[in-house]
C-alpha positions in Angstrom: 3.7 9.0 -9.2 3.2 12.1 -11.5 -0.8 12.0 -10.6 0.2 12.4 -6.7 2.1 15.0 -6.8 -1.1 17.0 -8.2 -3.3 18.7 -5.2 -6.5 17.2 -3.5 -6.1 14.6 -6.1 -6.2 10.9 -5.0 -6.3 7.8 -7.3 -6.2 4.3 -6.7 -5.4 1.8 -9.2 -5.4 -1.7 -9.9 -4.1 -2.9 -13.4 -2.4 -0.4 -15.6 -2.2 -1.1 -19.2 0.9 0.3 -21.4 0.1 0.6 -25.5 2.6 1.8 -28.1 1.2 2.9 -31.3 4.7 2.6 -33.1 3.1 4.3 -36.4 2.8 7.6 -34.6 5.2 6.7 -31.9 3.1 7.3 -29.1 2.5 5.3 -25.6 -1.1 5.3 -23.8 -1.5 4.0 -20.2 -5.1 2.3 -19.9 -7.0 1.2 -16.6 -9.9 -0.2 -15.8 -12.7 1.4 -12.4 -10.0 3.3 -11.1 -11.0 5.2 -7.2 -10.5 8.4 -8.0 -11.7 11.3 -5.7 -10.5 15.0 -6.0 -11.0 17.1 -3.1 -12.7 14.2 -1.2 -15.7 13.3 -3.8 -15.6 10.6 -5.2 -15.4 10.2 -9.5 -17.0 7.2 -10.7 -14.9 6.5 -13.3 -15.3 3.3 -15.9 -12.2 3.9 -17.9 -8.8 6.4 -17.8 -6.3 6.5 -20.7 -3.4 8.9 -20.3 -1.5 9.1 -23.1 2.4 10.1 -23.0 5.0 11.8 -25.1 6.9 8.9 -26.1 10.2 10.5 -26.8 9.8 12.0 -23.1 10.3 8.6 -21.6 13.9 8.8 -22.6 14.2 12.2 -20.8 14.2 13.0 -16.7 10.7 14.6 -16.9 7.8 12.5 -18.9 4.8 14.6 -20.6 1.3 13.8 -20.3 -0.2 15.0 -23.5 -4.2 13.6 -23.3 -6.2 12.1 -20.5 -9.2 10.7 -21.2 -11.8 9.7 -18.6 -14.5 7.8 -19.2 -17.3 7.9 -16.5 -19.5 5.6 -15.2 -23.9 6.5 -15.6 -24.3 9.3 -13.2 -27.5 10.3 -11.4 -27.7 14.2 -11.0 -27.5 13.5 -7.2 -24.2 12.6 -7.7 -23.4 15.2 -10.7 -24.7 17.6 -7.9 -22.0 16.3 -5.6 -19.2 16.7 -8.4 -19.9 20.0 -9.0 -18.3 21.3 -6.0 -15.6 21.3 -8.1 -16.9 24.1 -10.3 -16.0 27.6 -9.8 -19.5 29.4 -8.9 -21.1 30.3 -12.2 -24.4 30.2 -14.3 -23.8 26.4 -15.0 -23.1 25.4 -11.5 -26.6 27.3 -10.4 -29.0 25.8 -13.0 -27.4 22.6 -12.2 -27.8 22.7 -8.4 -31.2 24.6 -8.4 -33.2 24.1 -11.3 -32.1 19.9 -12.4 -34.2 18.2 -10.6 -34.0 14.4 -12.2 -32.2 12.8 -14.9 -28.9 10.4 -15.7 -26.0 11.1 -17.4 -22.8 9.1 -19.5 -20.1 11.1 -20.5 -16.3 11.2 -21.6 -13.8 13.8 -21.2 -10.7 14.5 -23.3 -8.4 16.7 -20.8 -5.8 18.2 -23.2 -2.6 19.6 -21.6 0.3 21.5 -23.1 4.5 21.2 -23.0 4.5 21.8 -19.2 1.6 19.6 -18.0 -0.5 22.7 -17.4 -4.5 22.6 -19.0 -4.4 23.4 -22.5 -7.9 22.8 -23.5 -10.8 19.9 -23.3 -13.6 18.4 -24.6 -16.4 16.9 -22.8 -19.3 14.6 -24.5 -22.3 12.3 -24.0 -26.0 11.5 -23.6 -28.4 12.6 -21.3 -31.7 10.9 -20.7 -34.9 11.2 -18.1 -33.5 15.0 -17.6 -36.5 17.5 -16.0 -35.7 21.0 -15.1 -38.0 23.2 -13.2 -37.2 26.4 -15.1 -40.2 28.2 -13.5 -42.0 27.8 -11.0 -45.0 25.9 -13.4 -42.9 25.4 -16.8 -40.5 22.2 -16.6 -38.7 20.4 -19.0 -39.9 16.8 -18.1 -38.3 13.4 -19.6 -35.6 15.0 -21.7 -33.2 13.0 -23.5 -30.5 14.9 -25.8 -26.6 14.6 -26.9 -23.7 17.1 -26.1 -20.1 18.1 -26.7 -18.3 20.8 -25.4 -14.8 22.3 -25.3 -13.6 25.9 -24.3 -15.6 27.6 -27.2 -18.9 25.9 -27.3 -21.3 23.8 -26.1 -23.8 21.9 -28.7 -26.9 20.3 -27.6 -27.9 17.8 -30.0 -31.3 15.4 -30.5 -33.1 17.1 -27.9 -36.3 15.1 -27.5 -38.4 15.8 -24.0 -42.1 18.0 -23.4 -41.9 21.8 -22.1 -45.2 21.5 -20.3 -47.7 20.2 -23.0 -45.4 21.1 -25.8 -43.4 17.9 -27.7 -39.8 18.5 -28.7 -38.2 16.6 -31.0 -35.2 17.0 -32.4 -34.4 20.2 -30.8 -30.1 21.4 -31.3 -29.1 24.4 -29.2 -25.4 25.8 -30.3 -24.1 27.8 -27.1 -20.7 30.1 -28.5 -18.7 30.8 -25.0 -16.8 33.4 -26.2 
């Protein structure tokens, strides 16, 4: 109920979980290949938890605190797709006109504050058979690497691929946003 009252945001599920952790008294919602599509794409999601305030379940208005999305292997045609969701920006560019190949798994921790607004997040996972035309004759050919991201910085970890004729192995890139 609280998910459709969110814009261009349509979700169809089958068997909802509920978990209490009554250590730190909290509740988490679990599901299994939920259809989800936001703004008419679909998000081939494996797994959602949403976890709740659990004192807010005795109150009129219950608080999401962490959703967590687990997505199913991507190919970049369809993380290409997805990314019509993304403002226009440097990310969005490279990623529509320089990515060329490669497969992704990831997880995203969507972190939301007091009055259900975004707080904060963090996105992570593996990417493998990645090849980026970055010039015309240089490309990053049969990448693999690790990443993790939130709102400050994006680190690039295990890089392993060939620039050209040039072997990279265990290559780390730290990106600060701010």
């Amino acid at each position: 109920k609280k998910i459709s009252q969110t814009k261009n945001i349509n979700i169809e599920l089958n068997t909802i979980k509920f978990k209490i952790n009554p250590k730190e008294l909290s509740l988490f919602l679990e599901t299994q290949n939920p259809k989800i599509s936001y703004r008419d794409i679909s998000v081939p999601a494996k797994n959602i938890k949403v976890y709740i305030d659990f004192l807010s379940l005795f109150k009129s208005d219950t608080q999401i605190k962490k959703i967590s999305l687990i997505l199913k292997e991507l190919d970049i045609t369809q993380l290409k797709e997805l990314s019509a969701m993304i403002k226009p920006s440097n990310f969005k560019s490279l990623l529509n006109n320089k990515v060329k190949e490669g497969k992704i798994i990831s997880e995203i921790e969507i972190y939301l504050n007091d009055g259900g607004t975004f707080k904060n997040f963090i996105a992570k996972g593996k990417v493998k058979k990645l090849r980026i035309e970055i010039l015309e004759d240089f490309n990053l050919k049969n990448t693999s690497l690790n990443f993790f991201a939130d709102q400050n910085d994006i680190l690039v970890k295990n890089i392993f691929g060939n620039l050209n004729d040039i072997k990279i192995t265990e290559g780390d890139i730290k990106l600060n946003l701010e």
